[in-house]
N, C-alpha and C positions, 0 to 999 in steps of 0.2 A: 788191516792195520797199515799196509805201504800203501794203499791211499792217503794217509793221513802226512804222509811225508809230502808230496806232490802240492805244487801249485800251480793254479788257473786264475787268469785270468774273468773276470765278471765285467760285463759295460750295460749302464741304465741305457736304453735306447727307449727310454720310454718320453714324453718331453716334461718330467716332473721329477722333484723329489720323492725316492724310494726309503722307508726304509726296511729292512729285511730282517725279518727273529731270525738268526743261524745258530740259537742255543738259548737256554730256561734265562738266560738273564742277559744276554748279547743281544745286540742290533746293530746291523752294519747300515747306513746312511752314505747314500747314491746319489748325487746331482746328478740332472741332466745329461745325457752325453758321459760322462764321466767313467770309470774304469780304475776297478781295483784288484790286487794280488789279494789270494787268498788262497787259503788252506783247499788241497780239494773237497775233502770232506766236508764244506761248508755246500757243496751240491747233495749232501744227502741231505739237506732241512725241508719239511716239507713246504715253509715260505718259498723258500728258493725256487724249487720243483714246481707249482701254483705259480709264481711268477714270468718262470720262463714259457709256460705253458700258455701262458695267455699273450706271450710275445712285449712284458716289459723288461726283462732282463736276457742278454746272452753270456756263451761263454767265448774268451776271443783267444787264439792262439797265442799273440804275439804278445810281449810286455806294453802295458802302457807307455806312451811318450814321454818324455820327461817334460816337465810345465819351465818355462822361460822364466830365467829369472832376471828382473829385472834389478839395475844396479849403473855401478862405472863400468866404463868400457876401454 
């Protein structure tokens, strides 16, 4: 249950769109390259599990970088 509190980091390193069941009616959608926060308990799915297994997803320590925003300066 205090897994469920924790978050991980996930990054597609795969060179495609992913996207992942992490529950009977969720799917999480991965671009390329891309990296998202999420629940840890989203590593028990068995998508997930099969994904990283075969090397198109990991788990990354750090946060995501923030994306640029473009604008006035």
């Amino acid at each position: 249950m205090n897994n469920l509190l924790k978050t991980v980091v996930l990054k597609n390193i795969s060179g495609g769109l992913l996207t992942v069941t992490v529950g009977k009616v969720r799917g999480l959608h991965l671009l390329a390259g891309e990296s998202k926060l999420v629940s840890a308990g989203t590593l028990e799915s068995p998508d997930v599990a099969r994904l990283m297994k075969k090397g198109f997803l990991s788990v990354v320590e750090s946060k995501p970088a923030p994306e640029d925003k473009k604008g006035k300066s």
